[in-house]
C-alpha positions in Angstrom: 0.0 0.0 0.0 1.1 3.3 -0.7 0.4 7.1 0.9 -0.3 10.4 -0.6 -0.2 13.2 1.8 -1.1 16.5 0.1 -0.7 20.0 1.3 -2.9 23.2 0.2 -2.4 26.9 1.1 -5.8 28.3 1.0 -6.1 32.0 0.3 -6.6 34.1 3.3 -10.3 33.5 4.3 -10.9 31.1 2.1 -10.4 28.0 4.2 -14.5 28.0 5.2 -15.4 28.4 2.1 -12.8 25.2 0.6 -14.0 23.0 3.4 -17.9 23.4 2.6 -17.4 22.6 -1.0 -15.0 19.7 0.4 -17.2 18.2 2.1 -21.1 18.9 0.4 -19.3 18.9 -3.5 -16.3 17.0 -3.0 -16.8 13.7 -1.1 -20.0 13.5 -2.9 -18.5 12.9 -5.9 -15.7 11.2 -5.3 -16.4 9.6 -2.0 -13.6 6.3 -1.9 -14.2 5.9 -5.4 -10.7 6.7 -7.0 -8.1 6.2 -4.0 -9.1 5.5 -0.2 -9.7 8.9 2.0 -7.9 8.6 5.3 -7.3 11.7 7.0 -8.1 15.2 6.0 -6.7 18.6 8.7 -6.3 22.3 9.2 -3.9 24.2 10.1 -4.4 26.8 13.2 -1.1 27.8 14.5 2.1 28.3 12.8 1.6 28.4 9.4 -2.6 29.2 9.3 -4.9 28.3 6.1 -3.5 25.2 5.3 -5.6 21.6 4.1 -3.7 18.7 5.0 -5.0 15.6 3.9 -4.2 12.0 3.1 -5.2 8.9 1.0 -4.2 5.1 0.2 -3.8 3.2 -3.0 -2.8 -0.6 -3.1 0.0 1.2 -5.5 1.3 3.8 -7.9 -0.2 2.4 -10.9 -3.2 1.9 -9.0 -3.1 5.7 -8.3 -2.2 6.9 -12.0 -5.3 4.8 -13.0 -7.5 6.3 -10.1 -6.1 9.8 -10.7 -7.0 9.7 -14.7 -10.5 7.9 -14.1 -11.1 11.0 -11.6 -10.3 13.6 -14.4 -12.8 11.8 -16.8 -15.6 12.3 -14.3 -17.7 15.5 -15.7 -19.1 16.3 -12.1 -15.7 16.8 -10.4 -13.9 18.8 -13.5 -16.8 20.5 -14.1 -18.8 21.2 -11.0 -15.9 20.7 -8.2 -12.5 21.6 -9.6 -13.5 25.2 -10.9 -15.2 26.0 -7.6 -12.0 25.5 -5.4 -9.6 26.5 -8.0 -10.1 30.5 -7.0 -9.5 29.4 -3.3 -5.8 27.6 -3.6 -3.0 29.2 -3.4 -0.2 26.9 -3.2 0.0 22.8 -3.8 2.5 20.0 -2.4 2.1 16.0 -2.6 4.2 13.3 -1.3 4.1 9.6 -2.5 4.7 8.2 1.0 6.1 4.2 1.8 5.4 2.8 5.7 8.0 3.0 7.4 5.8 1.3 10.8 2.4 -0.1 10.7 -0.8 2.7 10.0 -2.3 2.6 12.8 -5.6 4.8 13.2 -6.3 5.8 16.4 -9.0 4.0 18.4 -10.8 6.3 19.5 -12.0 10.2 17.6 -11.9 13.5 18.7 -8.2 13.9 18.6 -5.9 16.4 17.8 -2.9 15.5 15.3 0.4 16.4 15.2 2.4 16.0 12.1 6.3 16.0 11.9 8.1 16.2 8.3 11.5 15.1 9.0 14.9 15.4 6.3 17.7 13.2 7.4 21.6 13.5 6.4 22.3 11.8 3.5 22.7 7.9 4.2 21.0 8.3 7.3 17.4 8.1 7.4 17.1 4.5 7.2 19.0 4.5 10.7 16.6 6.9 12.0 13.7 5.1 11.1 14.6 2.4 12.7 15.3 4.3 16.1 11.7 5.1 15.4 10.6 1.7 15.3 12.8 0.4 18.4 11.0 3.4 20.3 7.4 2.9 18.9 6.2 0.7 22.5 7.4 3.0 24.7 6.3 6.3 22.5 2.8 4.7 21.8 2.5 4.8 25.7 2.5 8.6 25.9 0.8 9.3 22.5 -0.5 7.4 20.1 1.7 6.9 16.6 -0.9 6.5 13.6 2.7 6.3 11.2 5.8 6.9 10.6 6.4 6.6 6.4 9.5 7.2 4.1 8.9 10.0 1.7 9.1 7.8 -1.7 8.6 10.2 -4.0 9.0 14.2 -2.9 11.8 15.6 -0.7 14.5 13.6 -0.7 16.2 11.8 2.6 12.4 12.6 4.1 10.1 10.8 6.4 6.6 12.0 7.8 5.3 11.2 11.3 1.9 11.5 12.3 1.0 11.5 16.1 -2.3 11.9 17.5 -3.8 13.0 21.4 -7.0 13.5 23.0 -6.8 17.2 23.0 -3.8 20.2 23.4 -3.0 19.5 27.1 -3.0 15.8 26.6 0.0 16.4 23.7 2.0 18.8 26.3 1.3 16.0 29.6 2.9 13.3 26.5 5.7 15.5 25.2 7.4 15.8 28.9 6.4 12.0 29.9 8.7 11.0 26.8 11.7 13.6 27.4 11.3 11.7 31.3 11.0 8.1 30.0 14.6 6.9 29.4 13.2 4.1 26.7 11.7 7.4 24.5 14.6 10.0 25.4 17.3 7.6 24.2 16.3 6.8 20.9 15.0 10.6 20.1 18.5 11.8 21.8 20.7 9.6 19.4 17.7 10.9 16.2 18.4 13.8 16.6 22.5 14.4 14.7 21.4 12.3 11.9 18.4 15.0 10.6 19.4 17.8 8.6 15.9 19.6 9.4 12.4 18.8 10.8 9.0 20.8 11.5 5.9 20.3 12.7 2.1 21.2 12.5 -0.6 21.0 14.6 -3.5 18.9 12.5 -7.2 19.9 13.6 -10.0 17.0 11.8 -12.8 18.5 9.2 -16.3 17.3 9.7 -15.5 14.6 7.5 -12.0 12.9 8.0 -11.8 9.4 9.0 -9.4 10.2 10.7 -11.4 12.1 13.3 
């Protein structure tokens, strides 16, 4: 199975309008019918306006058929596409590989958290697996949906997505892990082999699975 994890900058007050036609136009017509939706975010902090959202193929041909079949569907060209078109400002997409399991969180009403790492060259694969060796131990402070290698996009580049019950329950998790020796050591020794890494606060839409 492969990810794509795509990134819009809406135009400033534009995101209520994007997210109504999202959710009455868009999922209507395209529902799970050309790729699986799993997640879909805004930004609130940081860097405001922003749609993150994310879906699953069984693989990248799969996609490329999915992705023409959508663009043959009148409703969506005609009816969809031109109605949001005014309201985006910027677009990114990553083809995304699991690094560790996908892992939706049990229960909804969560707030997400979503890091984009960039290693050193040669050294991502040896962080992800410090990310593996601390998944027990992290998933008992917060609750790891994934952790994928960036396939195709920026280079050297993984994305981890994180999720909590709320704003305080992320800030209780962040200082249980720098406290818990079996979290600290494997983000401590992370750490020197990434050349950058940022992170967004992820709030669900109305309709995201992923809730």
């Amino acid at each position: 199975m492969i990810f794509e994890l795509r990134t819009y900058t809406l135009v400033p007050g534009g995101c209520e309008d994007y997210l109504r036609l999202n959710a009455e136009v868009g999922r209507a017509i395209r529902g799970d019918d050309y790729g699986r939706f799993e997640g879909g975010w805004t930004t609130r902090f940081g860097t405001s306006a922003r749609y993150v959202h994310l879906w699953s193929y069984p693989d990248l041909n799969e996609r490329g058929r999915l992705r023409r079949a959508l663009y043959e569907n009148r409703a969506w060209v005609e009816d969809y596409v031109p109605r949001i078109r005014p309201l985006l400002l910027a677009q990114e997409n990553a083809i995304l590989l699991p690094a560790i399991r996908f892992a939706p969180p049990a229960q909804a009403g969560n707030v997400y958290e979503i890091w984009r790492c960039r290693a050193r060259v040669g050294q991502l694969r040896a962080w992800l697996a410090l990310q593996d060796a601390a998944l027990p131990a992290r998933d008992r402070h917060g609750h790891t949906v994934c952790c994928w290698q960036v396939e195709i996009g920026q280079l050297n580049a993984a994305v981890l997505l994180r999720a909590f019950r709320d704003l305080d329950d992320r800030a209780v998790a962040q200082a249980r892990e720098l406290a818990d020796p079996e979290c600290r050591g494997p983000l401590a020794r992370g750490l020197p082999m990434l050349a950058d890494m940022r992170s967004d606060l992820l709030f669900p839409t109305s309709v995201s699975p992923l809730g």
